[in-house]
N, C-alpha and C positions, 0 to 999 in steps of 0.2 A: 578564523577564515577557513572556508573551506577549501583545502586540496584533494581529495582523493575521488575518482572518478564517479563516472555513473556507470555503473555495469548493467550489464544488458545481457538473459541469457538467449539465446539462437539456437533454433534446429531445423532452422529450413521449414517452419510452416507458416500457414496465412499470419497465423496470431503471432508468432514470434517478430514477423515484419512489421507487424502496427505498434510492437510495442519498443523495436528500435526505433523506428521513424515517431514514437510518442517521445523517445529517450532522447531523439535527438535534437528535438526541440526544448525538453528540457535545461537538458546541458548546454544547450545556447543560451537559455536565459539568466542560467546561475555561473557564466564562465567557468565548465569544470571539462576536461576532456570526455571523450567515450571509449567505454572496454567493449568487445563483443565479446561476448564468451562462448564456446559448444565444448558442454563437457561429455566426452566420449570414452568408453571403456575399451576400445578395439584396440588396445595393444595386449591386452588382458588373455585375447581370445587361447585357448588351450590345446594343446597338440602342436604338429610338426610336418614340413611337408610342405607340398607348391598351392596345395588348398587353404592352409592355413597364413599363408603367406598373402596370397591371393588376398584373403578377404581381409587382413591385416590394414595388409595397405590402399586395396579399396572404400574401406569404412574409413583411413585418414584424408585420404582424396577427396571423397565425398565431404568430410569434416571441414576441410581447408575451404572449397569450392562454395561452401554454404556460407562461413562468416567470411570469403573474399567480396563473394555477393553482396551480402548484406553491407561491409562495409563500403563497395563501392555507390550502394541506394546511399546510404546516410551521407555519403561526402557529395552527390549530385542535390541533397537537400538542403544539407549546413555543410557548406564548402569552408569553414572558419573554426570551426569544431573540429579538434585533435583526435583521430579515430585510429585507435590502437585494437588488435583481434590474438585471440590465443585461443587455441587448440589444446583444452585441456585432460589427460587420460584418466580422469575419475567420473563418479558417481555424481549427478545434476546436482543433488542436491547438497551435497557434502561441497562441491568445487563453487557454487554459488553463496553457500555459507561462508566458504573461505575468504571468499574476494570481499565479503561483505564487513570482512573485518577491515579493510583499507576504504571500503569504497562511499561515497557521498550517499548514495541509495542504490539498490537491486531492484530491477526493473525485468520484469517478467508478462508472457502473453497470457492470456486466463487459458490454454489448451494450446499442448505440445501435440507434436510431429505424431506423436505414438498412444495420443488422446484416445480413449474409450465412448466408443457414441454413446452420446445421452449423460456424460457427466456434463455438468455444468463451469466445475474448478479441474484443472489438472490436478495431480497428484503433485508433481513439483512445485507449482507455486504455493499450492497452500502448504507445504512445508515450511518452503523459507521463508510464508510469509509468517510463520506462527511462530520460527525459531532463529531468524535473524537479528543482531541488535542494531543495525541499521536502517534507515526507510525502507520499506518495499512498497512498490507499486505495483499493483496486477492491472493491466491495461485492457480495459473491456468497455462494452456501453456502446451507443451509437454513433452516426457518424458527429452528431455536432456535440456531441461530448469529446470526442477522442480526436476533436479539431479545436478544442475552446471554444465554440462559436456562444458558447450561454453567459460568458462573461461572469461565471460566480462559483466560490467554490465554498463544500459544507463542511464543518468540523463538528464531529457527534463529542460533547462532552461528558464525561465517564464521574464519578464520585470522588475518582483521585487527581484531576486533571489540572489541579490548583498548578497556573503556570508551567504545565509539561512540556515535553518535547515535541508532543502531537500541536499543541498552542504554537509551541513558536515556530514548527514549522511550515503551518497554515498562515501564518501572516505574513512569514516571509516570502510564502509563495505570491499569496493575494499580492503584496505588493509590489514583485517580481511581474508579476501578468497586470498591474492595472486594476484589478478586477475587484469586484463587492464579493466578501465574509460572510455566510450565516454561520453561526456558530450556534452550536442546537443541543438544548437538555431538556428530553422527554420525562413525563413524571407519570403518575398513575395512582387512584385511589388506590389505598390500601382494599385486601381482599375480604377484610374484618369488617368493614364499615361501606357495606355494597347494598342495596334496597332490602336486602334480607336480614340484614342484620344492622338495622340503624344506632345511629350514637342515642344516647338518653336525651331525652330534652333536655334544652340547656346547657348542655355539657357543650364548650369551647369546640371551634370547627377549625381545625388547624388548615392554615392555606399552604396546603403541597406547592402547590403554581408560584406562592410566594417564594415559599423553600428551593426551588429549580430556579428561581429568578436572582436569588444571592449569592446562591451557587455560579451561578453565571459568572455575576458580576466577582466572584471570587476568584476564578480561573483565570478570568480574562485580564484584571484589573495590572501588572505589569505588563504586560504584552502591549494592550493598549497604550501605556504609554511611550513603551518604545517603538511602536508603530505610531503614531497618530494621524499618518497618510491611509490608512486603509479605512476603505468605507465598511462601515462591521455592521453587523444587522444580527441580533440577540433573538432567537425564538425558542421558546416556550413553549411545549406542547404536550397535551395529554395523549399518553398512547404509548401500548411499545415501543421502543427507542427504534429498534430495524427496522418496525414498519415506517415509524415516519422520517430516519435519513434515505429509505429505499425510493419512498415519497418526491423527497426533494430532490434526492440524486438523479430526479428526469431533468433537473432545468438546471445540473452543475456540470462541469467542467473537471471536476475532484472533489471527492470525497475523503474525508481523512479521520480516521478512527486511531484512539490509543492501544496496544495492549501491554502487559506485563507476564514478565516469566516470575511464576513463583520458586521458594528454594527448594530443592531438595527433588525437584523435576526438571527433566530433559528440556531444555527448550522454552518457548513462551508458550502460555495456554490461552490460544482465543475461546475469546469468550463467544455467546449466542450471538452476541451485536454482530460483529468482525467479522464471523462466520457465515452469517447471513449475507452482509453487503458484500462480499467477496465473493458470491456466489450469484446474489442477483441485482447490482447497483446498475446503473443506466450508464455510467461514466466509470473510468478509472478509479481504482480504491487506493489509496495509503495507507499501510499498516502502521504506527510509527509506536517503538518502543520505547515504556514508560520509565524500565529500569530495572532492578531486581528487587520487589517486594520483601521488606522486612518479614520478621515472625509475626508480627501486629497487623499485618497488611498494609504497610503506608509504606511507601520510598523514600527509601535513604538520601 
C-alpha cells in the first residue's frame, strides 16, 4: 500500500502551476497526500551586513509566498487532498532527489522559473527524471492531455520490461482513471537486410512483428491478470520506438516509459526513447524506474 506523498516541485512559474494542479488531481485519485516543495539556496547567500540580510530574507519571503500560493490553488481544487509545503535550503535537484526517497512519485513542470529560452526540458526535471528511483512525471502537452480529456494512456515497452514497474504502474493508473491502455513495442528491420542487401533466396524470413508481438504478450502476461478490469489494447509497430509513442502521445493523457541506472554510474541513464518523449510528447511523461541492472543487463 502506498504511503508516502506526491511531491511536487514549485517555483512560482506558469509550468510549475500545471503541474501542481496535474499533481493534485493525481493524488486524489490514488488517496496519497501532497508535498509542495521550493528548494531554495538563499540562506547560503555569502558575506555580512543589512544587504546581505536584506536579500537573505527576501529570497525566503518570496520562497514561502510562492508554495503558500500554490498551496492555497491546490486546496481551492482538491479541498480533500492533505497539502503539506516546505521551504527547502538546497539545490533543486539534490532536495527533489531526497524527497523522492519517501515519496509515491516526483512531479515536476517541463520548465522552471529560471528556464533558458528555446530549451524544450528544464535542466531540473531531466535530472531527476534520469536519477530518481521513484516515478517522475514531467507535466507537459496540451490542454486536453494535461486535463485527461483522451481518455487513454501509452506504455512504451522496453526489451527488459517483462512485468516491470513501468507495467504495473500503467495499469494501476489506467484503472485508477477508468481509461483504455496501449501498450506499445516498436520494432524495425534489421539494417543488414534493407533492399540493398537482400536475404538469399530461400533463406527463412524471420517475422520481427511476430518477435515484438510475444514480447508483448510477455511483459504484459501477469499484470494482465492482476488487472483484468483494464481495457489494454497491444500495438505493434514498425518504426522507431520515439517516433511512434511521440505519435500516439497526441491522443494520450500519459505516457509512461521505463528506464534503468546502470552500475558503477551516477544516477539512471536515459536512454534515446525517454529522452526524446520528455522533451517533445503531447501529454505528461512517466519516467518509471526499472531497478539497478545486473553485470549481464537484466534486473535483479
Amino acid at each position: 500500500m502506498v504511503t508516502g506523498p506526491m511531491v511536487v516541485g514549485v517555483d512560482g512559474s506558469a509550468s510549475s502551476l500545471l503541474a501542481a494542479d496535474w499533481a493534485s488531481d493525481e493524488a486524489l485519485r490514488h488517496g496519497v497526500p501532497l508535498r509542495l516543495v521550493y528548494a531554495s539556496l538563499w540562506h547560503r547567500y555569502e558575506g555580512s551586513g543589512l544587504v546581505t540580510s536584506l536579500a537573505r530574507s527576501g529570497s525566503q519571503v518570496m520562497a514561502e509566498n510562492i508554495v503558500g500560493s500554490t498551496a492555497e490553488r491546490v486546496r481551492r481544487r482538491v479541498p480533500s487532498v492533505r497539502v503539506t509545503t516546505d521551504v527547502l535550503p538546497e539545490e533543486a535537484v539534490g532536495a527533489l532527489l531526497e524527497e523522492g526517497q519517501r515519496a509515491f512519485a516526483v512531479v515536476t513542470g517541463s520548465r522552471g522559473r529560471g528556464g533558458i529560452a528555446g530549451m524544450l526540458l528544464g535542466s531540473v526535471s531531466l535530472a531527476v527524471a534520469a536519477r530518481a528511483h521513484c516515478p517522475v512525471v514531467v507535466v507537459r502537452g496540451d490542454k486536453a492531455g494535461l486535463e485527461g480529456a483522451h481518455g487513454r494512456i501509452v506504455l512504451g515497452i522496453g526489451d527488459v520490461d517483462v512485468d516491470s514497474p513501468a507495467v504495473r504502474f500503467a495499469f494501476a493508473e489506467a484503472r485508477l482513471r477508468t481509461c483504455g491502455l496501449d501498450v506499445v513495442r516498436a520494432w524495425r528491420w534489421p539494417s543488414h537486410e534493407t533492399a540493398d542487401h537482400p536475404r538469399v533466396v530461400g533463406e527463412p524470413s524471420p517475422s520481427y512483428e511476430a518477435q515484438a508481438s510475444c514480447l508483448l504478450d510477455e511483459a504484459l502476461a501477469k499484470a494482465e491478470h492482476d488487472y483484468p478490469d483494464v481495457a489494454l489494447r497491444r500495438v505493434v509497430s514498425e518504426g522507431p520506438a520515439r517516433k511512434v509513442l511521440l505519435r500516439l502521445s497526441a491522443a494520450a493523457d500519459l505516457l509512461i516509459v521505463g528506464a534503468q541506472r546502470r552500475p558503477g554510474q551516477a544516477g539512471m541513464q536515459l536512454g534515446r526513447v525517454a529522452h526524446t518523449v520528455l522533451h517533445h510528447a503531447a501529454c505528461p511523461v512517466a519516467v518509471v524506474s526499472r531497478g539497478v541492472a545486473a553485470a549481464d543487463g537484466t534486473t535483479p
